[in-house]
N, C-alpha and C positions, 0 to 999 in steps of 0.2 A: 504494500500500500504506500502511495508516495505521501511525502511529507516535505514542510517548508519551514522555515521561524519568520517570527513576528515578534523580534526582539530576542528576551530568550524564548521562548512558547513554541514550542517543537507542536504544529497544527496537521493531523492527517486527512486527507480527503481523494477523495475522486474524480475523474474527469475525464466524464466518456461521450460519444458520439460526436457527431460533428454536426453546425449551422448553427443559429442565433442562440449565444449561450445563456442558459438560467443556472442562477446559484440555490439550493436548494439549504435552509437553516436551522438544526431539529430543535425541539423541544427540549425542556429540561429534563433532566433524568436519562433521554433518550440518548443514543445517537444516528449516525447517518444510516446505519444499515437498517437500524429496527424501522426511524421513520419513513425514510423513504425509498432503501431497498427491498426490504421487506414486501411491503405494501405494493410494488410493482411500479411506484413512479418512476424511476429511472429509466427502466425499459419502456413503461408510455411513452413518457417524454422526449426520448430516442427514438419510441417509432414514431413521433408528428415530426422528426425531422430537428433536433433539438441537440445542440450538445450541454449534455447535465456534469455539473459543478457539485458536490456534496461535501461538506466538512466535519468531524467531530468537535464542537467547541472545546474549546480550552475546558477541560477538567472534566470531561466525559469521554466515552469510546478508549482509541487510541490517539488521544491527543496528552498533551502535557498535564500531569494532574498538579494543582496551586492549591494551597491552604489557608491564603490570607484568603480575607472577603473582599480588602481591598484591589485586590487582581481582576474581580469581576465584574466591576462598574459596569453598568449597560451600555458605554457610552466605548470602554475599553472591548466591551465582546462585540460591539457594533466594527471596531474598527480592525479586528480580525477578514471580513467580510471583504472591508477595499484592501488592504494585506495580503488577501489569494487573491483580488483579482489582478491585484499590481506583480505578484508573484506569478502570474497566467499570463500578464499582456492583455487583461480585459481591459477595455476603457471602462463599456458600459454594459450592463447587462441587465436581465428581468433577476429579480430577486421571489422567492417564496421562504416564508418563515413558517414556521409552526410553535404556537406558545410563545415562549422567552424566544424561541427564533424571529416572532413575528416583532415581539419587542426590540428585539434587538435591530430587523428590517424598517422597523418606524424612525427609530434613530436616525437611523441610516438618509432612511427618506427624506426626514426634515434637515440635516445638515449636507448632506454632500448628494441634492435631489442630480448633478449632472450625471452621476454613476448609476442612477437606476433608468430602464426602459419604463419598467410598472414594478409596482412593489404588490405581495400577496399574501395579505395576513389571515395566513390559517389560525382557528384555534385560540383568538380575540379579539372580544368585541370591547363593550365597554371597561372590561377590566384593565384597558392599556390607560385609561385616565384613572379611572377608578379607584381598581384595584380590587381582592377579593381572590385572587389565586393563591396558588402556598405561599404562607408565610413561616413564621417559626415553629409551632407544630408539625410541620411538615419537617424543617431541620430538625426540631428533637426528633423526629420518628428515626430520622436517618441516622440519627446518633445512637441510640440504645443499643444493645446488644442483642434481642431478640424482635421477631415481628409481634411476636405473643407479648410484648410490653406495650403493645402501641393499639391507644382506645378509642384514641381521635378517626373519624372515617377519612378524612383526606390524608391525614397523617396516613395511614393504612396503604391507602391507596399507593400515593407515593413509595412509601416504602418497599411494598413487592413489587414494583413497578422495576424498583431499584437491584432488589433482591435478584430480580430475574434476568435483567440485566447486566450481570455482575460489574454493576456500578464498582468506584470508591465512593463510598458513603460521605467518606468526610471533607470531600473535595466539593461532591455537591450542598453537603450544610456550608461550606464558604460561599460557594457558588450562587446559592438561597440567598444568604446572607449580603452578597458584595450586587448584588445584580435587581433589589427590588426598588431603585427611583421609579417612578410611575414617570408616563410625559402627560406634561401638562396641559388643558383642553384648546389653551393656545397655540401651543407647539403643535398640535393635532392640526388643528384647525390651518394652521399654515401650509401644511402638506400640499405639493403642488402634481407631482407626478402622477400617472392613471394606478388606484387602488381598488383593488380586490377584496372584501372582506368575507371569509369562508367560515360559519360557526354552526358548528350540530344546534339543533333546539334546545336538544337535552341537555345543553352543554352549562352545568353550574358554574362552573371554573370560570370560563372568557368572559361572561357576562355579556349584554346583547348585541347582536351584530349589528341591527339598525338601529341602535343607542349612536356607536360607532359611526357608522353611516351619518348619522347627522351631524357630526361635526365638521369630516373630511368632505371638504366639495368636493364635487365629482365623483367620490366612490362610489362603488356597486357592490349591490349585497348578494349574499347568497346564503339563503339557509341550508343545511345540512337538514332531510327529514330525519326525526327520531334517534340522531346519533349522540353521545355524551362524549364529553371530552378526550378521551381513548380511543372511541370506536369511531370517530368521524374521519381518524387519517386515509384509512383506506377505501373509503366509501366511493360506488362510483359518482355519486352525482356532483361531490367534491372534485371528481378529477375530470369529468365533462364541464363542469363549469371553468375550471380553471384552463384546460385545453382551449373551450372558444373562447377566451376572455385574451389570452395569449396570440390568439389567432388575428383579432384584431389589430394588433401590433406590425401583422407582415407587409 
């Protein structure tokens, strides 16, 4: 698996097919392969003719595991993303985020909007202003010693999410910890590039997509039916909405 630094941050990712590139950004807990090898984005997205980008962030998958929280500022895992592209020779390209990926994609958006074609935030809505996703509950889970000590349901959650992932736990309690600034509904609201907002119904966690939508002009919504926070990565309607949304762009 190839790899680059961003300083020290030894960052692994992928980079396959060939024609207009998108960077693909997983969720916490996650990484590249769970969210969007797994699921079959890559090879979608390769067969519309696409060459896909994927990264482990900083402190998951096979990338660099960091213990401080201050490592993981939203603003420092934002700038991972132009670090591979400037590392690829991308100028500009589509971004998808998922979760903290999409947090981290909105960063991105609103400061250096020349590097995105469109941005695509899977996986939050209003919780990018909000808030409402894991917070410390969620890091104690991933601290304790056993899953049987953990009563909280997100805590829970998170945690075998982790478990099965054979995460470092303790990378992501920094991780948690170094990465929850919220942006602000004016920093939203600034956002100029063409945005995609992709949220299951079910989804507790992101909070609402057309909460979202109302802030960012010009965004387009898309509900996920019936999915919760987990189960909407792979969902097709998620990835037909996001193929023609991408299509417009040629």
């Amino acid at each position: 698996m190839p790899s680059f630094h961003h300083g020290a941050v030894e960052i692994a990712y992928l980079d396959e097919g060939e024609g207009d590139p998108i960077l693909l950004v997983h969720g916490f807990a996650s990484t590249k392969n769970v969210n969007w090898v797994y699921p079959t984005w890559v090879s979608e997205l390769r067969k519309s003719g696409r060459r896909v980008i994927a990264f482990d962030n900083r402190g998951h998958g096979e990338s660099a595991k960091l213990y401080d929280p201050a490592a993981y500022e939203i603003a420092i895992m934002a700038s991972d993303i132009t670090a591979l592209m400037d590392h690829l020779n991308i100028e500009r390209a589509d971004v998808m985020g998922y979760s903290l990926g999409s947090r981290m994609t909105a960063v991105l958006a609103r400061s250096q909007p020349e590097r995105l074609r469109s941005a695509i935030f899977g996986g939050i809505g209003i919780g990018l202003i909000e808030g409402g996703g894991p917070g410390e509950n969620v890091a104690n889970a991933l601290e304790v010693d056993s899953l049987d000590e953990v009563t909280d349901p997100v805590g829970r959650t998170f945690r075998a999410f982790a478990d099965q992932t054979r995460s470092d736990r303790r990378a992501l309690a920094a991780c948690l910890r170094g990465s929850r600034r919220l942006m602000r509904r004016e920093e939203a609201a600034g956002i100029t590039v063409p945005v995609l907002i992709a949220v299951g119904t079910a989804d507790e966690i992101a909070g609402s997509a057309d909460a979202l939508g109302a802030v960012i002009p010009g965004s387009r919504v898309l509900n996920i039916p019936n999915r919760d926070h987990m189960r909407a990565v792979g969902d097709k309607v998620y990835k037909s909405g996001v193929l023609d949304f991408l299509a417009e762009r040629k």
